[in-house]
C-alpha positions in Angstrom: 0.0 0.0 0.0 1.6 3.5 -0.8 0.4 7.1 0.2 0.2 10.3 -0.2 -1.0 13.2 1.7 -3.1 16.3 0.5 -4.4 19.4 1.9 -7.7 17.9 3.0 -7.4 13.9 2.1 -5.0 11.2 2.7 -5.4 8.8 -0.6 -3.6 4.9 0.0 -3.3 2.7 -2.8 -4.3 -1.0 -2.7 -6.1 -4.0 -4.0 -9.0 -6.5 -2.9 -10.1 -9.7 -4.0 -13.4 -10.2 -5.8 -14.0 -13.5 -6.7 -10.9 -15.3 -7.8 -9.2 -11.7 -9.3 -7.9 -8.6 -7.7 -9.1 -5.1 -8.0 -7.1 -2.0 -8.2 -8.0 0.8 -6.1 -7.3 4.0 -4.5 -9.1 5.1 -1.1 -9.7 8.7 -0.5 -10.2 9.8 2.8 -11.1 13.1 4.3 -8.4 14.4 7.2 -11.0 15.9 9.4 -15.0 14.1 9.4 -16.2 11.7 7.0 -15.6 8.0 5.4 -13.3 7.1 2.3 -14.4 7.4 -0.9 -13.1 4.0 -3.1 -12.0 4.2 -6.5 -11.7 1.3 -8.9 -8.2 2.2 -10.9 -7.7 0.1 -14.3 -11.4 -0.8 -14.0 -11.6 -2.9 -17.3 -8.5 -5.2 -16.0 -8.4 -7.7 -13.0 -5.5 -9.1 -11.9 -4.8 -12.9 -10.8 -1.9 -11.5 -8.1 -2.3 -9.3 -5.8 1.4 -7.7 -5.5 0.4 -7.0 -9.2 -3.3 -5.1 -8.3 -1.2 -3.4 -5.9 1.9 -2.1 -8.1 -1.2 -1.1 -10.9 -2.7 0.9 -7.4 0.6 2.8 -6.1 1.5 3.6 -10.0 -2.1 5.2 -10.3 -1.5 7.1 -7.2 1.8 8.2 -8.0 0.7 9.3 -11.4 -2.3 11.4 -10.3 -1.7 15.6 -10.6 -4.1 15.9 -7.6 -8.0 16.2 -6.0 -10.9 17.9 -6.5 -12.4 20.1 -3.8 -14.1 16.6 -3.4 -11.7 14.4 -3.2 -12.0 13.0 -6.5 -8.8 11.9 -7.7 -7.2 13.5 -10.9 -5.1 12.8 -13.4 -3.4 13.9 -16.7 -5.3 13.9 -20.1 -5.6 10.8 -21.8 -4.2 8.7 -19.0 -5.1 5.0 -19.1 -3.4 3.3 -16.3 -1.7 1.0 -18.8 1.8 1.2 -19.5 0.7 1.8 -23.4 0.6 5.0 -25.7 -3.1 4.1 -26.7 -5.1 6.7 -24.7 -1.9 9.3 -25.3 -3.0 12.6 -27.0 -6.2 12.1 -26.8 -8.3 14.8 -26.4 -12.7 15.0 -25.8 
């Protein structure tokens, strides 16, 4: 599990097994009152490991540029999560 801190949230990396696969996520949580918000990361992939959900996790988290006022995390245009150029350039 990695972390980092924000003005207002703490955000940790991890993974969690549904079914037989594990799921990428990050956990958003405010620093004062309220619960953690969950985010799937590289939703349309599962992973059979979980050191490998987990690396996919703390990459996400290292490569987001920041929050929202909500918490919601961000990151750069066209970012996929993949270590691809497909989603590169990109632009809606």
């Amino acid at each position: 599990m990695a972390e980092r801190a924000f003005d207002n949230y703490l955000a940790r990396s991890g993974a969690t097994l549904e079914g037989s696969r594990y799921t990428a996520y990050l956990a958003i949580s405010p620093r004062r009152h309220g619960f953690p918000v969950y985010y799937a990361i590289c939703e349309n992939r599962s992973f059979r490991a979980r050191d490998l959900a987990e690396a996919a996790a703390a990459k996400a988290l290292a490569e987001m540029t920041g929050l929202e006022d909500d918490g919601t995390p961000v990151f750069p245009d066209g970012y996929t999560g993949f270590d691809d150029d497909a989603g590169a350039g990109k632009s809606d």
